[in-house]
N, C-alpha and C positions, 0 to 999 in steps of 0.2 A: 573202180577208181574212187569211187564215193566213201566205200566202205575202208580203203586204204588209209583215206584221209581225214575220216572220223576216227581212225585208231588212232593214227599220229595228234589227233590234239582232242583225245577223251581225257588221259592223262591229268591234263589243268585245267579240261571243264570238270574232271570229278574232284579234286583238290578246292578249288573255289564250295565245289557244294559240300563239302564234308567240312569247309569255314561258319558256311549258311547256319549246316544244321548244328554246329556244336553253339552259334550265336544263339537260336531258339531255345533248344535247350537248356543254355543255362539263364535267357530270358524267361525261361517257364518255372525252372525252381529257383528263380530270384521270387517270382510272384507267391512262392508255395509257402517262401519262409514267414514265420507268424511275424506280426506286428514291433513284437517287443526285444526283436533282434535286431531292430536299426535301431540309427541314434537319439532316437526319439525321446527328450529327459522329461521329469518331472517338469522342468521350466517351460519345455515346448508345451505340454499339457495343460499347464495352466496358465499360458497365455491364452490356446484355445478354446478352457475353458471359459476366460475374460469377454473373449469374442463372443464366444454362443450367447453368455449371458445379456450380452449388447444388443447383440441381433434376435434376441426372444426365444433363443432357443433352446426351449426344454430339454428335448429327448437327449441334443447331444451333452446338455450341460449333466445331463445327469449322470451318462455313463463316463464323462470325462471327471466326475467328482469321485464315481465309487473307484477309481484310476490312483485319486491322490488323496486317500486315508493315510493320513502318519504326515502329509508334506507339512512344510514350515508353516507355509501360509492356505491350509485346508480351511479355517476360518474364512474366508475371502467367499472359497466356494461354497462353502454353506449360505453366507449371506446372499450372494447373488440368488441361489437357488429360492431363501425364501422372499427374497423382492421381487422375485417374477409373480409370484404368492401370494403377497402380503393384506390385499384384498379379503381373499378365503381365509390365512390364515388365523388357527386358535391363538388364544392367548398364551395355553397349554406349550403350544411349540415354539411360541417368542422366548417365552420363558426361561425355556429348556436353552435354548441357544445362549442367553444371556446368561444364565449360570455355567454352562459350559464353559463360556472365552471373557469370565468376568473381567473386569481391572483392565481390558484391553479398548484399544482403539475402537476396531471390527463390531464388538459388543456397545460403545457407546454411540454410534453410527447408525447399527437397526433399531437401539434404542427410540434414538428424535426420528427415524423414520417412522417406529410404529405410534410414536406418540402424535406425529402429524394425523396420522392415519384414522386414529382413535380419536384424537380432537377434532377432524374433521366433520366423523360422526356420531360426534357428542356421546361419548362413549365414559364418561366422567369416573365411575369407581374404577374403572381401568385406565383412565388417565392418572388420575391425583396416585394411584398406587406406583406409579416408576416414575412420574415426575418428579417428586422425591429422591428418586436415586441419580438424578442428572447430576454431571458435575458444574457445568456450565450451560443453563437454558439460552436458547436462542431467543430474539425479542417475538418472533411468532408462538412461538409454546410459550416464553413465559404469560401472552395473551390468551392462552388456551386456558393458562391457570387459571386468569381474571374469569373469562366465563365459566366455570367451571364453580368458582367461589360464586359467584352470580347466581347460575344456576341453583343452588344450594340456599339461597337468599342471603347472604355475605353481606350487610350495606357496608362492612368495611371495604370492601373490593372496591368501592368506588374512590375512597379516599387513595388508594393506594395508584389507580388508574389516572387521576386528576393530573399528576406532573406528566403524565404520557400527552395529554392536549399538544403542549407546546413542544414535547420533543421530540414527537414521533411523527414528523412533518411528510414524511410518504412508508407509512404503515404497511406490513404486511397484511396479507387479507385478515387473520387471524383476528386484528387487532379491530377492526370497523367497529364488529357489535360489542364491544370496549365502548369504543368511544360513542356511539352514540347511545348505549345507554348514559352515559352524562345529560346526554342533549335530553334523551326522554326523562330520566330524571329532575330535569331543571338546576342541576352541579352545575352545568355550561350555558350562559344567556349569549346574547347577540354579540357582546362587546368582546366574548372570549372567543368568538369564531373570527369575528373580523381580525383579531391578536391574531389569530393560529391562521388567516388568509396574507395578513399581512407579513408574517414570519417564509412562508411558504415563497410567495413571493421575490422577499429576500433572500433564500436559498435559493432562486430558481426553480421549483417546485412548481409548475404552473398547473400540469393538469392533475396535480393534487391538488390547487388550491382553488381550481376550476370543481374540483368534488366537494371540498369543503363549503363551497356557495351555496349547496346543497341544504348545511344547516340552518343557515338566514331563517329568519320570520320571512311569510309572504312579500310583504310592504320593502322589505331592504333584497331581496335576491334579484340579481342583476340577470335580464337575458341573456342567453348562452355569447347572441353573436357581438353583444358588445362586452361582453368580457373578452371575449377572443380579443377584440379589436381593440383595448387594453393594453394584452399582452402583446401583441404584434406589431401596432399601429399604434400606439400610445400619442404620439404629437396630433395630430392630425383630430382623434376626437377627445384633444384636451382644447384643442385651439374651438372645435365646434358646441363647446361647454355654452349656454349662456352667460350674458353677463353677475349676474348676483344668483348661488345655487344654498347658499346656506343656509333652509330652512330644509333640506330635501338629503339627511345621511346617505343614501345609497349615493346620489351625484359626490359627498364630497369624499367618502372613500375609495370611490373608484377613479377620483382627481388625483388622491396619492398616490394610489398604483399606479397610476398611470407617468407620476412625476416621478417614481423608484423605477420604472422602467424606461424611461427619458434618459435616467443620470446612469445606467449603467454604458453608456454609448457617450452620452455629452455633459458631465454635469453642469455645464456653464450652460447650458438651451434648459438643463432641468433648474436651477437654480431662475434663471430669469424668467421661466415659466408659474414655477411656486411663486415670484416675488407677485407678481399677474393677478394670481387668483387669490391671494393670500388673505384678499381681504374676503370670503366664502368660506373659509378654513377655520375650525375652531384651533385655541393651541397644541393639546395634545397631536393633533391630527399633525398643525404646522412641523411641532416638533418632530416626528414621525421623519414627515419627509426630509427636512434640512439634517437628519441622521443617516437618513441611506445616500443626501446626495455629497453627504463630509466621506463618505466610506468609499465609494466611488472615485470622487477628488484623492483621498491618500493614495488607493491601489494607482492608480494614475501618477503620483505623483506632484500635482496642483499644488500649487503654492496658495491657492486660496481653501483649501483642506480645513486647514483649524480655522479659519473665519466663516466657514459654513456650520462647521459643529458646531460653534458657539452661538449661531444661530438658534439650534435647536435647542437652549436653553437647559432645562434641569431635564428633556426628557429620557427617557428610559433608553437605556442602547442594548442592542443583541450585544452575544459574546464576541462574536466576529463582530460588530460598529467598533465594538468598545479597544478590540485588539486593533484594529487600524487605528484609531483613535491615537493611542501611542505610539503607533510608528508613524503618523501624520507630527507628530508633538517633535518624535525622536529625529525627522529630518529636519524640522524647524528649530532644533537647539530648546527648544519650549517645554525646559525640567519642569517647570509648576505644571503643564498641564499630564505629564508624563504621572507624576505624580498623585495627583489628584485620580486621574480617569485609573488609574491601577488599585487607590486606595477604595474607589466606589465598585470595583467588580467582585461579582459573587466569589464568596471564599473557595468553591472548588478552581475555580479559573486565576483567581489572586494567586491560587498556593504554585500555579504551575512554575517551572525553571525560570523560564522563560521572563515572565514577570514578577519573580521575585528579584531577576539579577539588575532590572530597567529599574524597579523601584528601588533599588538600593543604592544604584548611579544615580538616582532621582535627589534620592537623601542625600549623598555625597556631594551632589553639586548646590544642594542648599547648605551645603556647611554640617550637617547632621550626622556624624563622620561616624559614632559609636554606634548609631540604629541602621547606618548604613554597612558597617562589619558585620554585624548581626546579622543582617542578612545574607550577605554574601558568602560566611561562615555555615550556612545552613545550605548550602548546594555544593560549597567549594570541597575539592574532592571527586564529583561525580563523574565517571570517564565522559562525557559529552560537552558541547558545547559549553553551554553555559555555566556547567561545574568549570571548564577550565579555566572562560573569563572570569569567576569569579575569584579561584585559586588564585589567577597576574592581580585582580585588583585587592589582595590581601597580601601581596606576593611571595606568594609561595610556588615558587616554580615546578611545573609539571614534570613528576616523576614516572616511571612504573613501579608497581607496588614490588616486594620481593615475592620474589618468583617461587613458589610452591615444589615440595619436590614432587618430581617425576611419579608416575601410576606406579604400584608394584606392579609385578606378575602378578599377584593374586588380585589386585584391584583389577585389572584388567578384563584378567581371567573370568571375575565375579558380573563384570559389568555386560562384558561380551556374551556372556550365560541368559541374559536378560533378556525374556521372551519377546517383548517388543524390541528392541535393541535389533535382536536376530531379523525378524518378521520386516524391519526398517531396509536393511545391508540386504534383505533378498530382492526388496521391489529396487532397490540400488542396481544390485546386478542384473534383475531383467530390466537395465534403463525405463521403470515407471518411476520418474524422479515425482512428480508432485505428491505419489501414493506414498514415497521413501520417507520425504521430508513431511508428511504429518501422521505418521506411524513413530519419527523419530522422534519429535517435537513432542508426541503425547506420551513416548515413553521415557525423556527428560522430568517429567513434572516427579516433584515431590524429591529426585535424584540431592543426595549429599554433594559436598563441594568435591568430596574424593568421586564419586561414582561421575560428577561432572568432570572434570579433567580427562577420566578415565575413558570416557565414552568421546571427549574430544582425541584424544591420542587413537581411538579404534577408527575415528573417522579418517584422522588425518591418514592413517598408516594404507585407509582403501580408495586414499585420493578425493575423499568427498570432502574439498576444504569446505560450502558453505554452513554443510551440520558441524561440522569441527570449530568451525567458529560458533557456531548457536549453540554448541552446549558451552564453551567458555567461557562466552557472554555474561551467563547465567549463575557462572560460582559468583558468593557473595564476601567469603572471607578470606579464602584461600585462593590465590590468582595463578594464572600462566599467560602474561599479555603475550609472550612467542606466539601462544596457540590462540588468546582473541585477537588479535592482529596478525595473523598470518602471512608469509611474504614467500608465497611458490614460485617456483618459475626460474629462481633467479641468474642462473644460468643466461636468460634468455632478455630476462627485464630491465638487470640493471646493465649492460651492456647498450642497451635501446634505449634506456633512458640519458646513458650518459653521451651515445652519440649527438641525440636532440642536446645536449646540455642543460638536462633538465633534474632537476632534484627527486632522488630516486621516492624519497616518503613522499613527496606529492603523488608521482607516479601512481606506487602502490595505495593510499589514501584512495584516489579516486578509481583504480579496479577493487577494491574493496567495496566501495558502494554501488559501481557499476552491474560486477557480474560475479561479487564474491565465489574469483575465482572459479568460474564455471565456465570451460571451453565451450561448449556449447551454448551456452545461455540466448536466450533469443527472448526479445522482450515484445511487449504487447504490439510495438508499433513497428518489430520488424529489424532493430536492433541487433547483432550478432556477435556474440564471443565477447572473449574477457573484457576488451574495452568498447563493449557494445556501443558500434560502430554503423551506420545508420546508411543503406547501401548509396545510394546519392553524395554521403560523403566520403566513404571507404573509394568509390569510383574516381572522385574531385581529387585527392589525396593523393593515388595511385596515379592521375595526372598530372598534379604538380611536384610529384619527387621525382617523375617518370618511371615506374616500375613496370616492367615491361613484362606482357605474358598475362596483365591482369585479368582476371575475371571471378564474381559474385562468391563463385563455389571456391575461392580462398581465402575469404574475408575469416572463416574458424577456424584454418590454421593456424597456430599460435604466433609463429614466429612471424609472418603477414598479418596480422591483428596487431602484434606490439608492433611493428614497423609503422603501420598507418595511422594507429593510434596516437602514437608517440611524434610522427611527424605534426600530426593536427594539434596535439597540445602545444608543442614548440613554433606550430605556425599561428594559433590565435593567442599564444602567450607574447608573441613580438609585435600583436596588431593592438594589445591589451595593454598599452604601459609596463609590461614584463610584470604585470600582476597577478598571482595566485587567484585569486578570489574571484576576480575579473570574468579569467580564464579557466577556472570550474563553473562561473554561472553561462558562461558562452559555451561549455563542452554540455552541458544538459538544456538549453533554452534557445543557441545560437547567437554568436559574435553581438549582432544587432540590437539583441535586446540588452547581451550585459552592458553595452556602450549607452543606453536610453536612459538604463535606470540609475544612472548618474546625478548628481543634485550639480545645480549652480555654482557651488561650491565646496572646498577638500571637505570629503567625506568619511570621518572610520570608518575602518573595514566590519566590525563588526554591526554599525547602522546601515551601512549599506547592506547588509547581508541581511537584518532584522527586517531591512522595509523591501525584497525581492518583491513584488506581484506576485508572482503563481508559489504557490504554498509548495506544488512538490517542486522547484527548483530551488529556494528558499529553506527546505531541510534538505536538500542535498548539501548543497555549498556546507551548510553547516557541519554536517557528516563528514564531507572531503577534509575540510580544512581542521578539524578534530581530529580522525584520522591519520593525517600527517604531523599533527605533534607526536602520536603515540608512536607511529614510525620512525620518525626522527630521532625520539631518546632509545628506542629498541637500536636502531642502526647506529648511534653515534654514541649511546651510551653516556647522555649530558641531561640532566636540564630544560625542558623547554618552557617556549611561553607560547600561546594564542597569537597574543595581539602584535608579538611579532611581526609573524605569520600574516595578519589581516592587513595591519600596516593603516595607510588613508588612501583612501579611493579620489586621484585626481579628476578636478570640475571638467563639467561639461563643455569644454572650450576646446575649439582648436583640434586638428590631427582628424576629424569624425568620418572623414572618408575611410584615413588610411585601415586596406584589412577587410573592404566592402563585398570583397567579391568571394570572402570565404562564406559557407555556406553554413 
């Protein structure tokens, strides 16, 4: 019976196993086939070469290099392989690499590596010999240079080293035995260390200038723990000062630091503290501090700003004092002093946009009408901000230039040929965007206004709009503002923009500064996608339109990015007076600050914009609202102006709740 019953069902127990073994073996000549028969490309290879080189590993980097002889970017893997190296390596073989991939990015990269390398150990006729060939030295090797000319006995090096005292207020290492050959020299006394402690100071620089105390004479170097206590605690051991300290310099400069670190929190505690001791205080010193607590007072906003400065008398102001200084003058209508603190700053800072177009409003508002075109004449024109103010106050209405023809095929052809060009589009396609964009960037330099446009149109055409705009940017004669002001999407944007009821060039303007057009773009603090969108209020957003189904991982979808983006614009645009300006300094700073930085009274848009606080939300706005003239005349084909666009910023009154709870 047994045996009956194993014949009736052998049948589809031997069927099952003739499935078994045909699985094995072709599980066994799957294993047999070589390597180079799956789809394993060049790109996978040299990702994994990327790897090995990350993780220190020789053996495989090596065999995954002799892998990719002939690939695009074979340069990369050479380099990696001699920075695992570069210790041992000869000069012999740097060399060889640098003549190899001359003129290229890759090749100027091991360059300043091996020059760090070689300056670190003092390695000098093989420094000064490719130093030389830098295109651009970093400030740590050009300090390599300084010792180097040192070494050699140079006493010019010193003269050349002198203007680094005040400007190099947190140094690379490179740069120390720079500077304190000054000090050993006798170039640098007492009075230029306390400059360069005091400068530091004002930067925020503390535990630089907690090194710099270092240089003091004996008699003036303050103990570690009451410098700390300076920087941290400043009231406290300004209050436990004696009464009369001015026979004793170390007390009364560590009184000013100690009142520059006061005024950055209160300057009214700092001010009434300086009035205190004032009489211990020589004037230079006085002045010193009544300048860092006017600079403090502007950023704040204080209406007692310019009656601090003016406290400070004739003395000296950093470039940042001197720049508050004017936008302290520019919120208080105070053209003379506008004028004045612009005409006394050092010519490289005089010359900037910036304060050539305030001092020309400055002239203008004294009646000086011809010196004040002149000036404005000499920026007007320039696609940015203050080129365009100054175009309205000449008025000349903001055009785009005429539009350049189209790349040939053979420009095209010629540009796309371009080794770095190529070497850029491939780290593109293996998504290593930051390796892309400075492969592309270094193989823009020196490019024609045709090989510019051309290499804008190869970018545009592989969807990488931000290089599409960075080589546009760049032509100087010949224009394509289509291609420097880009407008993707549109399909998706203005449709979004017109449901918010929102002006499409604003829109566009401010994803242009945002995430030029980079779906992915994710910024330092966490930001996401084209209208980099900040997860706390992509969430808020998606609760008060109700978007249902929300969650984090659709914040880079595009068409959910322009939805909540565009909602948020059009919700702090109706909490903001329905102003522009308003409502781009509340999209990068928050609702509450753009409501703060409002004066007493109706404010231009363009001084409200000049006197922002934070520097980077302050050239944004600027950017944004630039930006959207250039969209405007692209989309409407007119005309524009700026100050339109900027309008006046209404006073501080009234309405300051409404709009609280946006984030």
């Amino acid at each position: 019976g047994h045996v009956i019953c194993s014949r009736q069902v052998f049948p589809e127990v031997q069927l099952i196993m003739k499935f078994r073994h045909s699985i094995l073996f072709a599980l066994a000549a799957w294993f047999l086939v070589p390597i180079s028969a799956f789809s394993v490309t060049a790109d996978d290879q040299f990702l994994a070469a990327r790897d090995a080189a990350r993780a220190g590993d020789k053996v495989k980097l090596e065999r995954l290099a002799s892998a990719l002889q002939g690939y695009e970017l074979e340069g990369y893997v050479d380099y990696w392989r001699l920075l695992l190296d570069l210790k041992e390596t000869d000069p012999a073989t740097v060399g060889a690499f640098l003549e190899r991939n001359q003129n290229t990015y890759v090749a100027e990269k091991l360059r300043i590596d091996w020059l760090r390398q070689v300056g670190k150990q003092q390695r000098w006729a093989e420094f000064d010999a490719d130093y030389a060939r830098l295109a651009q030295p970093e400030q740590s090797l050009a300090c390599y240079a300084l010792q180097s000319r040192l070494a050699r006995g140079d006493a010019s090096a010193l003269d050349d080293a002198l203007p680094l005292w005040l400007a190099l207020l947190e140094p690379p290492e490179p740069c120390y035995p720079v500077l304190e050959a000054l000090i050993v020299e006798k170039r640098v006394l007492a009075n230029a260390v306390w400059a360069r402690i005091r400068s530091q100071f004002e930067a925020n620089k503390i535990a630089a200038a907690m090194y710099s105390m270092n240089y003091l004479p004996a008699s003036q170097t303050p103990d570690k723990k009451v410098a700390q206590s300076i920087a941290d605690k400043p009231l406290p051991w300004l209050i436990r000062l004696p009464g009369d300290f001015s026979g004793n310099r170390l007390q009364r400069e560590l009184a000013v630091l100690a009142i520059q670190r006061i005024a950055r929190n209160d300057p009214r505690m700092a001010a009434e503290q300086l009035q205190r001791i004032s009489g211990s205080l020589q004037a230079g010193e006085k002045g010193w501090a009544w300048t860092q607590i006017g600079r403090q007072a502007a950023q704040g906003h204080l209406p007692e700003a310019m009656a601090w400065y003016r406290q400070a008398g004739d003395a000296p102001l950093s470039d940042d004092a001197a720049e508050w200084k004017v936008r302290a003058a520019l919120r208080a209508q105070d053209w003379g002093a506008v004028r004045s603190t612009i005409e006394k700053m050092p010519p490289a800072l005089a010359e900037q946009s910036a304060w050539v177009y305030w001092l020309g409003r400055a002239y203008r508002a004294g009646g000086r009408l011809a010196e004040a075109d002149a000036l404005f004449a000499r920026i007007a024109g320039q696609p940015d901000f203050y080129g365009n103010l100054a175009s309205d106050d000449l008025g000349r209405p903001i055009t785009t230039p005429p539009k350049a023809a189209p790349p040939s095929k053979a420009e095209l052809a010629q540009t796309r040929a371009n080794p770095g060009v190529q070497r850029a589009l491939a780290f593109f396609r293996l998504n290593l965007r930051s390796e892309g964009v400075r492969e592309w960037n270094f193989a823009l330099r020196g490019m024609s206004d045709r090989e510019l446009l051309a290499a804008s149109e190869i970018a545009l055409r592989a969807d990488i709009y931000d290089r599409a705009i960075a080589a546009a940017d760049r032509t100087r004669q010949e224009h394509d503002y289509s291609l420097r002001y880009l407008a993707p999407f549109g399909d998706q944007v203005r449709p979004a923009a017109r449901e918010q009821a929102l002006d499409d060039a604003w829109v566009y303007g401010l994803m242009r500064q945002e995430s030029r057009f980079i779906t992915s773009a994710r910024s330092h603090v966490g930001a996401s996608g084209l209208m980099q969108l900040m997860p706390a209020t992509a969430k808020w957003v998606a609760g008060k339109i109700g978007l249902k189904d929300f969650n984090q991982a659709r914040v880079n979808d595009t068409e959910i990015n322009l939805l909540l983006g565009t909602s948020y614009m059009r919700l702090v645009l109706e909490s903001l007076d329905n102003h522009p300006v308003l409502a781009s300094a509340a999209y990068n700073a928050g609702p509450g600050r753009a409501r703060k930085w409002r004066a007493e009274a109706p404010l231009e848009g363009a001084i409200y914009t000049e006197t922002i606080p934070f520097s980077e939300t302050r050239d944004y706005v600027k950017k944004v609202m630039s930006n959207s003239v250039y969209y405007s005349a692209l989309f409407d084909g007119k005309p524009q102006t700026l100050k339109s666009r900027l309008g006046v910023i209404a006073p501080r009154t009234g309405g300051e709740a409404k709009g609280d709870d946006l984030p």
